[in-house]
Every structure is written in structure tokens, then in C-alpha cells.
C-alpha positions, 0 to 999 in steps of 0.5 A, a space after each residue: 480565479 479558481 472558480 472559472 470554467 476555463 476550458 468552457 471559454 473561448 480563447 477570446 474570451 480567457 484573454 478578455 478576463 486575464 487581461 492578456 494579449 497574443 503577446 502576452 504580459 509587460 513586464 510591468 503587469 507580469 511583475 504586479 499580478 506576481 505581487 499579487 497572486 505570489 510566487 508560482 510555487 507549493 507553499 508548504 503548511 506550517 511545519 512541525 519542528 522536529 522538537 515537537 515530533 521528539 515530544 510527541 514519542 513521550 505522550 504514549 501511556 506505556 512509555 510513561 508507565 515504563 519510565 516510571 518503572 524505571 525509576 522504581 527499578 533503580 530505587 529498588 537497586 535493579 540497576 541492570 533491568 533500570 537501564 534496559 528499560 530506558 535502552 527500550 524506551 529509547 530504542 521505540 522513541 527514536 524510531 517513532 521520531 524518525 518515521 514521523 519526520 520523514 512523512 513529513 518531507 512528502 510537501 517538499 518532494 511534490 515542490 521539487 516535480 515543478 517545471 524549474 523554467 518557462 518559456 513565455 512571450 514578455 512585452 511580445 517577445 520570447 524569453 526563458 524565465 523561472 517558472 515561480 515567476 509566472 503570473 496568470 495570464 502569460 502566454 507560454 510556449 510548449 514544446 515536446 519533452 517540456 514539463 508543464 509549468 502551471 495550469 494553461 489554457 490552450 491557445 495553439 495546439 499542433 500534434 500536441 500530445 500530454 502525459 497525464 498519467 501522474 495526474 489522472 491515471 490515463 495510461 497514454 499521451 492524451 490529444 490536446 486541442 484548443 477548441 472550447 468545450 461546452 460540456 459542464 463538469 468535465 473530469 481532468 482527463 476530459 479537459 482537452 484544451 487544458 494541461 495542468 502543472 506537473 504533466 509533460 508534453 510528449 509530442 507536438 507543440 503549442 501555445 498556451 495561456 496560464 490560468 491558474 499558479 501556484 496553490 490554485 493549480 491541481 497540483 497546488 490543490 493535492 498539496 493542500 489534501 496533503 497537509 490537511 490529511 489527518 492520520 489516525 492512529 493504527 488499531 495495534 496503537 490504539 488497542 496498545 494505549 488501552 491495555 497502557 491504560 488499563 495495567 496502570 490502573 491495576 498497578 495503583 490498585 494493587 499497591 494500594 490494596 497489598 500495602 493497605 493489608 498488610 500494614 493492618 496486618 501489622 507489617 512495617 509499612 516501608 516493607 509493604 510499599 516495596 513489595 506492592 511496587 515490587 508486584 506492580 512493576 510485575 504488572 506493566 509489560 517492560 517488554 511490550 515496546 520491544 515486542 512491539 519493536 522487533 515483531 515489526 521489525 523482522 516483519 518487515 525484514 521478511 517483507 522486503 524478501 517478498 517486495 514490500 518495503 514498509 516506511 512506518 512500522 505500526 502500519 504492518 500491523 494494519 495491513 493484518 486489519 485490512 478489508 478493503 483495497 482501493 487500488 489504482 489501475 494504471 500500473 498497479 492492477 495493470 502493467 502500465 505497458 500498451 499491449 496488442 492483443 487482438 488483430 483483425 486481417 484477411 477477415 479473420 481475428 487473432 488472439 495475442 498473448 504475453 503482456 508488456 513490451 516483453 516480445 514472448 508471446 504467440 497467437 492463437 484463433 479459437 484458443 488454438 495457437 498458429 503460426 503467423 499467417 502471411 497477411 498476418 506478417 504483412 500487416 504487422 512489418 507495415 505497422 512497424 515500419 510505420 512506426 518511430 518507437 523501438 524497444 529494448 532491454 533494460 540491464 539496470 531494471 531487468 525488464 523491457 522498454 519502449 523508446 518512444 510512443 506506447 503505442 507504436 510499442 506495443 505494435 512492435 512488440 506484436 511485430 517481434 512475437 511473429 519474428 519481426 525485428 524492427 532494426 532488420 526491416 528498417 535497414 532492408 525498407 529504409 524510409 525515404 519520407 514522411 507523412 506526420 500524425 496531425 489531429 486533424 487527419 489522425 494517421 502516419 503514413 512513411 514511405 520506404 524503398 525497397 526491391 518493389 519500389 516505394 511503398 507507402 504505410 500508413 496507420 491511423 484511425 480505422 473510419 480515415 484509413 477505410 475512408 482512403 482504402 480502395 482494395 483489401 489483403 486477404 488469403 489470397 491476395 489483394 481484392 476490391 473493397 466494396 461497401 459490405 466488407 467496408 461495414 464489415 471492418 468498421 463494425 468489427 473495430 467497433 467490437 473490439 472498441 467495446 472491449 475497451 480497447 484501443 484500435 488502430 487500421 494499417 494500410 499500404 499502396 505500392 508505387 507511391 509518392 507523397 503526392 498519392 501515398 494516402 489515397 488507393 490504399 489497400 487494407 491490411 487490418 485492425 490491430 486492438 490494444 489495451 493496457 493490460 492486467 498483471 497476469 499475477 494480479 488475478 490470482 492475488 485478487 482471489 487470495 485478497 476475497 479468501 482472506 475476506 478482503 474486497 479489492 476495489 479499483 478506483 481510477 482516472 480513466 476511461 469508464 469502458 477501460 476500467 469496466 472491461 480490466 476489472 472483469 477480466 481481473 474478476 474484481 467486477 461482479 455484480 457491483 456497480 461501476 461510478 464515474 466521478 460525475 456520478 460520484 459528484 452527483 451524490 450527496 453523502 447520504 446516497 453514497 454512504 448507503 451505495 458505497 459498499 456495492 460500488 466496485 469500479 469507480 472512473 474518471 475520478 479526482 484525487 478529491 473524489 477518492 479521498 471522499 471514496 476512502 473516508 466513506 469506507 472507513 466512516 462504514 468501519 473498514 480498514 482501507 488500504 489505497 495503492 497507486 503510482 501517480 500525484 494523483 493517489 497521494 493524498 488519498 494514500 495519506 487518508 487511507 489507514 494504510 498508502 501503497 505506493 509503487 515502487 519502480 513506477 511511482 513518483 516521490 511524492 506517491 512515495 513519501 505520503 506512503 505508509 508502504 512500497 512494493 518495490 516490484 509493483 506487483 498488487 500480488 505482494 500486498 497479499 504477502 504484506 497483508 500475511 506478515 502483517 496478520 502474523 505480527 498482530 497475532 504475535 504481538 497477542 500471543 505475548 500479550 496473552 502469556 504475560 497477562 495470563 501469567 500476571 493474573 496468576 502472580 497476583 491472583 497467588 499474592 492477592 489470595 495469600 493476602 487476603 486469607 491472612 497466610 505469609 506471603 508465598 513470594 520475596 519482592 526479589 522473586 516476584 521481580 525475578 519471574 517478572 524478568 524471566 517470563 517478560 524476558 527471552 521466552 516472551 521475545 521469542 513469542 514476537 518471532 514465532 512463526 505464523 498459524 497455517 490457517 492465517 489467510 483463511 481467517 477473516 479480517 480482524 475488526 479492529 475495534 474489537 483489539 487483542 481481547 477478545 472473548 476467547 482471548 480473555 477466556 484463555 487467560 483467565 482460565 490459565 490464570 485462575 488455574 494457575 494461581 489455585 495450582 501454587 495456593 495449593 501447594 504453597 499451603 500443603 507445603 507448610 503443612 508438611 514438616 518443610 520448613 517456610 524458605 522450601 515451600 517458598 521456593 517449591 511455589 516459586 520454581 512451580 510459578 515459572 514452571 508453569 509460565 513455561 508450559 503456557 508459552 508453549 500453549 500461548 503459540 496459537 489461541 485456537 490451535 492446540 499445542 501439538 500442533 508443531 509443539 516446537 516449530 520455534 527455535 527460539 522459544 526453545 532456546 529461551 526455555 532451555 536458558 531461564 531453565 539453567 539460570 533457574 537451577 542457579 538460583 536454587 542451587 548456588 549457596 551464596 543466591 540462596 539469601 538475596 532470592 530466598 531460595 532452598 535447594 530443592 531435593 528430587 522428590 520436591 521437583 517431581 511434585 512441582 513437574 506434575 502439577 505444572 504440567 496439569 496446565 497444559 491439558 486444562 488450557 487444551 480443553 479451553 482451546 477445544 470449547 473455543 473451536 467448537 464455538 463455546 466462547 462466541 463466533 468462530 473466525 477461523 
């Protein structure tokens, strides 16, 4: 059945191929179509168990490695530094457990938003059933504040009115009708005589056939893209399994060749093999996990500071890597809250400002603001009172909220910025009688009492209202309307309709009755509204284009609403604007090659904005996709990085969600895109520290070796500098605070990773320089009359000297280390303490035999001083070469 065009069939003819009647099922045939197309409910995927999610932690090459080195510290009786590897080790696999299992949650959430019962006609009589038990082809009844159980066709629809938003992104009630529609490949949104599982009824009534149950439903079809997304692996992952990859291959190498030398050396080979899987474990970075971890970790404590709370930790990172936003509109980009903010009276417009229901606001004419006019208050009391909605604030939230429909809101909110207050007028015109909003006749009127008698309001679409209007207010009181100025008003609702907004005409007549209180009515103007854009989401938006990233609005609403926000917004300039039919009418080639030019695109499916995702990123680009409604989710969970909106958002949005702004606001993705730019840039620092200072201890070990001297290092030291270096200093470097150039710099490509070639100049230079430094004085040294233990030890103290001064140096790998030298506090504090346990281990006599150290005298140390610090001006002048473009393409 889901290939049937529905809403392309007349009622007559759903009823004729379901095999139903206006009086719905027996309960015979309802309980064997149950039989055979199951129960109306989300059938989840098979699940992962949460054994198999724990197992998948261990498959990571770091991790392994790290065990491995684990094992190897114990048997090397580092008991102390065994266990705070398998601490770490622990610490990553528990956290990477627990994300995982949560995203898995996100099917059963989108269960949980299905109506739980239904009202449906079985054996022609009215009985109230769960909703899993509906079968296609019962007929239901729907009533305002009903969710909608399943798919239906529209049998009746009286005032019916549907909140769609969750499913289509329309940001107000759509009119249903039950009359068939003859236009092919209509998007959701356009299906008037359809209401789809999921959505409510905000207005009205009806009857309704279901057509579709369960897994066919467009909320069953969201469930499927859900299980069926395939997340990949973040670049800081992928970029982690190669240098995972890479150490352990050095670590195998090197202890095959120092242990393969020295044994032809004619050293014991049991000795040879503990000091080259001494050096080896020197190699793999036991901290990077907890680099990793904490780097994220304080990452996201500082996002939730900025409104950015994030549910998977590797994702910050990708935020870093990110060059395109597909954002929704509706209550992303916009507020989400209908605003008036034109109004037409007395043959003059008038701007509005503010945005929401918040009641601050002025008017203006010409970009100079006024005091509300008279025929300007007249117009906006007739439009309040006609309406039912109020508004008030919201303690709990801490914002405005209108109780009622959104647009009559948004009127009363117009009302109240000229200090009109809805209560006060109600009380002094209470209303005596109504004239209902029908489809048909698309207006309110309300009768209210009052010192002049009753006066009748009415508000509606502008061609009814002007049809049924006689006279008109202007300045100077109440004139005829003849012909010109009829075509005047419909031609200025007309323009203000071309701007995307949404217009509604407001008349009166005094001395009515219910009888004539639509007709003689007195114009007294056009009130335009729009959902509006954030006011904060423009300045974020060319903060995003500064940083090199290009926001793209993808949206299920209308193509002249989406055109007319985005070009206010400024995210519309010379792109393109594609519906979803276009969209549809695309073969991929067409749409790979227009793909990037494309900047609005209207009217779309949740299939076509995962189809707009998986292109981008088929181009190389890091997606990130926001939004709020069921709709977004499964594009949220193909995107490298899913936003979801925190305080409008559905759960479902939510869990399939990599991130939250938990104030809604686009602006706080370019403070998430900041912390997680800084994260990637520290997780490199360390990265480049460590292995610059590796190459260095192994380029020294591997020199000596190769020229036949002793070895310049014990298998305790080597292991001792491993620990201090890969220790406090290298944490530090995870909480360093970022570059001041950072959001000027353009987004990372993230095949490229962590070593680039500046990056790789950078370490090497420091690692060649360092280990020709120690070679140097390791072997005047022994040329001198000191004895072996003190060249040892003045090599030693000079290795960790001068990773000292790299951390420093290692802050920035393009800034120079003047800048700020020490900005920060714990990488001074962890230098301060490696410093004092140093001095320990030289000058306590009972450390001298296991660490082979020789208590130095001062003119060894300023020796030492003197050559480690040449470091400092040798990797300045790499850093000066590399701003200058030395090394490749500049990106800062």
C-alpha cells in the first residue's frame, strides 16, 4: 500500500481500494487486516547488546597497544605506572561504552511520541482503542488536542487545523480539507486532505480513514533512515588509529633493531630485550587516551558555559573540521514565534520591531520610530479583541508564551507593543457572540458590548474582508471605499505576501447583529506577519563565513518564506534556491555537480536532506546538521555532527543528536565550533611535543648505537623521562588555552589530520636538534675527565631540559613562544614540579643506583642550561619560515 497516491484519491475511491465503509471495520476484518499488516507500532532494528557495544571499546589499536604496554610495565616492575595505564585504559572504554549505548535509545523515544489511543468507528459504532491496534482502512475520529495515530486520509474535515511542524518544519497549524488533490508529487506539507502519525490537531474536527500503519507511516519511514544510518568515525578517530598504527610499527622496529645490535655487540641478550621494550614503551603515548579524554572533557565543561551541551565527546572535535551547516529553519534560524511586522492603516505602512511574543518593540515609518497613530490603535484593539489567544510569561522558561493560536499571538503581541493590554479590553468590550473561522469562509468576526453599543470585529483574508467592506478609516475619520482604493489594499496585501509574509485584514461595523456583523464593514487595515529570524543568528552566520564555513538552510516550508528569512539572514546571496521537487527531479549527477552552489533548499523530506548531507560530504565536507523536528533526526544521525535544539526539540531529535544547544540559539554552534577547533589544536600540540621529543630519545639511543658508543641512557631513565614528559607537562598542553587567531583560520580538511607538513617540520627539527644537542654532549663528556655515570646523568638532565622548553614552544605551531609565554598555569605548574622530583633524583644518594644518576656540580648544569635552551631559538626560526609560507600554504 505505500505506493498508493492517497491524497490523489477520492474519498470514494481510498474506501473502495481499503475495502471499508463510512462505518468503518467489523471487528472480524479489523482483527485480520491486524493479522496481517502487525501491529500500528515503530518496530525497533535488531538491537546491539550492550556486551557487543563494551567489546567494540577493545577493537581501538591505541588501546591494545596500551594494554600491551601494560603488561610490559609490570613485567618490568613499574607496578605504579602498569596501573594508571589500565586506570586510563578503563577510564576511555567506559566512556566510549556509555555514549554508544545511549545513541542507541533514539528508536525507542520516536515509539514513545505515538498517540497511545484512537478513537475509531468498529461495526459502525464509536469506541476508543489502542492505537497499535489500527489496521488500514478504519475510519477515526479526530478532535482538537488529538495526536494523530497513523496516516489518514480525510474523510471530513470541519475548521480542521494540524501541527505539522515536527514532521515538515511548517511553523503554523496547516488547513486541512478532504477534497482530493490531482497535482503529482506533492511534499508532505502540501497534502492538505493528509495528516500523518505523529502530528496533533490544534483546531477543528473531522473524520479520517487510516491508510498507512506502523513501519509505512512517514514516521515508521524516519524510524527505518534511523536504523539504517551508518555513523562514521570522526577525523580525530581516524587520524588517532593512524598514529595508533604508525607507533606500533615503530615500537616492533625498534626493538628488533637495538636488541639486533646489541646482541652483535656482544651484550646479553635478556638485557638488550628489556632496554629496547624499555624504548618501545617510550614510543606509544600511554597518555593520549587521557589527553584525549580530558581535552574533550573540559571542552565540553566550557560549552555547557556557552549553551552547547554535547552527548558524544569525539564529535567536539569535529565541530573543529566542520565546512558546511545545513540548519533548519523553523526554530533554529528563526524563532519559531509568529511576529507582526508590517501593518498597513489609513493608506500608510508601518514597520514593527522586537521579535517573539516578547511585547518590546516600537514602530517606525521610513526608519523613523512614532508614537502609534489612532487608526493605527483602532486597528490593533479590533484585532485583539477578535481574537481568543493570550500571552504571558513563562517563570520556569524565562521567556514569553502564547496560549492559543500563533497567529492571533503574534497580533496581540503587535497590540500590547502600542499598550494595548488583552485583559483590560476584554473586560471593558466583553464579548456577547461569535462568528467561528470556517475553511470556507476564512474569517472571525466576535461581537463585543460597549458605551457605543455592539460592535462587530472581524479578521480574515484580505480578498473576503475587502469583499464585505463598504467604507474605510483613514486619518480623518471613516470614508467610502470605492474601486481604486479596493485595488489599492489588495495590491498592497499582495507585496507584503511577496515578502514572505503572512497577511491578515481587520475590519469593523458598529450596531451590529449576528445577522449583518459581516457585511458593511469598515476597513481598518492589513497586519503582515512572519516567523522571524533570530536577531543573534545573522551576526552568527558571518562569524561561521569568517571561519570559512558556509551555513546552508535546508527546510519543509514554503519556497518564498525560506528565500525571503534567508536573505534577511544574509545566508542567501548568489546560490540557488531548490524545492524538493526540484530536488526529486535531479539525478545525482546533476546534483553532485550543483550541490555546492545550492543555498536554500524548501519543501524537503527527511529522505531529501539526508540525500543533501551525504552529497556534501561525498564532496569532502564535514556536515553538521541542526534542527528540532522528527523530521531532521535521521539527517542529524547522517551528518558528521547532529545539532539538536534543546528547549524546542523532540526526544527523538534529541537522542539522534551528537549535540544540543540547550538555548536554541544558531549563535552558540560558532562558540561549539570555537572549543572544538581549540580541542583538535591541543590534542596536536601534545601530539607534537611527544613525538618531537621521541624522535629525540630514540634519534640519541639509535646514534649511539649505531656509532658503537655506550649507551647514553639506563632502561630506568629512559622510562623515567618517558613518564615526565608524557606525564603533567603533556596534560597540561590538553587545557592550554586557545590561539587568538583560531576563528580566522579556515576549516581543517580532515583528511589531511594532525601532520601536516609544517607540523611534521616542526617535530622533526626539534627532534634532529635535540638529539645531535645530547650526542654532542654525551660524547664531550666522556672526553672529558668525568667519569661515565656523570656524562649519563648530564645527558639525562639535558634530554628533560629540553622537552621542558619544547612544551613551552609546542603552545602554538605558528605563533611564536613570546606570545604569552605563559598564559598557561598548569603547564607552569607541571614544569615547576618535574623540576623539583628532577632535583630528587639527582641529589638524593639512595636514587643514585636504581636511576644511575651522579650528583651534578654547578658548572655541569650551566653547561646543560646553555645547550638546552638553543632549542628554543632553532624552533622559532622554524615557526618564522612556516609564517612566512616556507613550508606550504598558509592557513592562518
Amino acid at each position: 500500500m505505500t505506493n498508493s497516491p492517497w491524497y490523489r484519491l477520492a474519498v470514494e475511491a481510498v474506501f473502495s481500494q481499503l475495502k471499508s465503509q463510512p462505518a468503518g471495520l467489523t471487528s472480524t476484518e479489523a482483527a485480520r487486516q491486524l493479522a496481517e499488516h502487525g501491529p500500528n507500532e515503530l518496530q525497533a532494528a535488531a538491537r546491539i547488546s550492550p556486551w557487543t557495544i563494551l567489546f567494540e571499546q577493545f577493537k581501538n589499536v591505541l588501546i591494545i597497544i596500551l594494554l600491551i604496554g601494560t603488561v610490559l610495565s609490570a613485567f618490568l616492575g613499574h607496578e605504579i605506572e602498569a596501573i594508571a595505564i589500565t586506570v586510563i585504559v578503563l577510564f576511555a572504554v567506559v566512556l566510549g561504552f556509555i555514549q554508544e549505548y545511549r545513541a542507541e535509545r533514539a528508536i525507542e523515544t520516536l515509539r514513545q511520541m505515538a498517540a497511545p489511543t484512537a478513537t475509531v468507528l468498529r461495526d459502525g459504532e464509536e469506541v476508543e482503542i489502542p492505537s497499535r491496534d489500527l489496521v488500514p482502512g478504519d475510519v477515526v475520529r479526530l478532535q482538537a488536542g488529538d495526536k494523530i495515530p497513523a496516516d489518514v486520509r480525510l474523510i471530513e474535515a470541519i475548521n480542521l487545523q494540524v501541527e505539522e511542524a515536527a514532521l515538515t518544519g511548517e511553523s503554523i497549524p496547516v488547513e486541512k480539507h478532504s477534497n482530493k488533490l490531482d497535482k503529482p508529487d506533492l511534499a508532505l506539507g502540501d497534502r492538505k486532505n493528509m495528516a500523518y502519525a505523529g502530528t496533533a490537531a490544534t483546531y477543528g474536527r473531522g473524520s479520517a480513514m487510516v491508510v498507512e500503519t506502523g513501519m509505512n507511516t512517514e514516521f515508521g519511514k524516519i524510524a527505518q533512515m534511523l536504523q539504517t544510518v551508518e555513523t562514521g568515525k570522526t577525523p580525530l578517530q581516524e587520524n588517532l588509529d593512524k598514529v595508533g598504527h604508525v607507533l606500533a610499527r615503530a615500537a616492533i622496529v625498534i626493538v628488533a633493531i637495538i636488541a639486533g645490535l646489541g646482541v652483535l655487540r656482544g651484550q646479553e641478550f635478556i638485557d638488550m630485550l628489556i632496554f629496547g621494550v624499555a624504548l618501545a614503551v617510550a614510543v606509544v603515548p600511554e597518555a593520549l587516551p587521557a589527553v584525549v579524554t580530558i581535552s574533550l572533557a573540559i571542552g565540553v565543561q566550557r560549552m555547557v558555559k556557552r549553551n552547547a551541551l554535547m552527548r558524544r565527546l569525539p564529535a567536539v572535535e569535529t565541530l573543529g573540521s566542520t565546512s558546511m551547516i545545513c540548519s533548519d529553519k523553523t526554530g533554529t534560524l528563526t524563532k519559531d514565534e509568529m511576529t507582526a511586522r508590517k501593518v498597513f492603516v489609513a493608506g500608510q505602512t508601518f514597520d514593527i520591531s522586537g521579535a517573539g511574543y516578547d511585547p518590546g518593540g516600537q514602530f517606525s515609518k521610513d526608519g523613523q520610530s512614532i508614537q502609534p497613530t489612532e487608526p493605527l490603535k483602532q486597528l490593533l484593539q479590533a484585532a485583539t479583541l477578535a481574537s481568543d489567544a493570550h500571552i504571558a510569561y513563562s517563570e520556569g522558561e524565562g521567556r514569553w508564551r502564547v496560549k492559543g493560536d500563533p497567529t492571533e499571538g503574534a497580533l496581540i503581541v503587535a497590540a500590547a507593543k502600542a499598550g494595548i493590554n488583552k485583559a483590560e479590553i476584554d473586560t471593558r468590550f466583553p464579548r456577547t457572540n461569535e462568528i467561528p473561522f470556517t475553511s470556507e469562509t476564512k474569517r472571525m468576526t466576535t461581537l463585543h458590548t460597549g458605551a457605543n453599543g455592539t460592535v462587530a470585529y472581524a479578521k480574515g483574508a484580505p480578498e473576503i474582508i475587502i469583499e464585505s467592506c463598504t467604507r474605510q478609516m483613514t486619518e480623518g475619520g471613516e470614508i467610502a471605499l470605492d474601486a481604486k482604493s479596493r485595488e489599492q489594499i489588495l495590491e498592497t496585501a499582495r507585496n507584503m505576501a511577496t515578502e514572505a509574509l503572512r497577511v491578515l485584514a481587520v475590519a469593523s461595523r458598529p450596531e451590529a447583529t449576528l445577522e449583518n456583523a459581516e457585511s458593511e464593514l469598515t476597513f481598518l487595515g492589513l497586519i503582515g506577519m512572519i516567523d522571524p529570524p533570530r536577531p543573534e543568528a545573522r551576526a552568527a552566520i558571518r562569524v561561521c563565513e569568517q571561519a570559512g564555513i558556509k551555513p546552508i538552510m535546508i527546510t519543509g516550508d514554503h519556497p518564498l518564506t525560506a528565500q525571503a528569512v534567508a536573505r534577511e539572514l544574509g545566508l542567501l546571496k548568489n546560490g540557488r534556491v531548490v524545492t524538493g521537487a526540484e530536488l526529486e527531479a535531479m539525478d545525482d549527477a546533476e546534483f553532485d555537480r550543483d550541490v555546492e552552489n545550492i543555498e536554500v533548499y524548501a519543501r524537503v523530506s527527511p529522505a531529501h536532506k539526508m540525500r543533501v548531507v551525504a552529497a556534501l560530504q561525498k564532496k569532502g565536507h564535514v556536515v553538521a546538521m541542526t534542527g528540532d523536528g522528527v523530521n531532521d533526526a535521521p539527517a542529524l544521525k547522517k551528518a558528521d555532527i547532529g545539532i539538536a535544539m534543546g528547549i524546542t526539540g523532540t526526544d527523538v531529535t534529541k537522542e539522534a543528536a551528537d549535540m544540543m544547544l540547550t538555548d536554541d540559539n544558531f549563535a552558540s554552534i560558532v562558540a561549539a565550533v570555537e572549543e572544538g577547533r581549540g580541542i583538535f589544536g591541543n590534542i596536536k600540540k601534545y601530539l607534537m611535543y611527544l613525538l618531537s621529543s621521541n624522535i629525540g630519545e630514540i634519534g640519541l639511543m639509535a646514534g649511539a648505537t649505531l656509532l658503537g658508543w655506550p649507551l647514553p641512557l639506563t632502561a630506568v631513565q629512559i622510562l623515567y623521562v618517558n613518564l615526565a614528559t608524557d606525564g603533567l607537562p603533556a596534560l597540561a598542553l590538553a587545557v592550554d588555552p586557545p590561539e587568538p587567531d583560531l576563528m580566522n583560520q579556515k576549516p581543517r580538511d580532515p583528511k589531511v589530520g594532525i601532520f601536516t607538513r609544517p607540523v611534521v617540520i616542526l617535530m622533526l627539527v626539534g627532534g634532529v636538534w635535540s638529539t645531535a644537542i645530547n650526542m654532542g654532549l654525551f660524547w664531550w663528556a666522556t672526553h672529558t675527565a668525568r667519569s661515565i655515570e656523570e656524562a649519563m646523568t648530564m645527558t639525562f638532565v639535558s634530554l628533560v631540559l629540553i622537552q621542558f622548553f619544547k612544551a613551552f614552544n609546542f603552545r602554538s605551531d605558528h605563533l611564536s613562544v613570546w606570545n604569552k609565554p605563559f598564559a598557561n598555569k598548569w603547564l607552569n605548574l607541571a614544569i615547576t614540579w618535574e623540576l623539583a622530583l628532577l632535583a630528587l633524583v639527582i641529589y638524593l644518594p639512595f636514587l643514585h643506583v636504581p636511576f644511575g644518576t651522579f650528583s651534578l656540580p654547578l658548572e655541569d648544569w650551566a653547561i646543560i642550561l646553555v645547550l638546552a635552551f638553543t632549542i628554543v631559538p632553532v624552533l622559532e626560526t622554524a615557526k618564522w619560515m612556516e609564517r612566512k609560507g616556507w613550508f606550504g600554504e598558509v592557513s592562518y
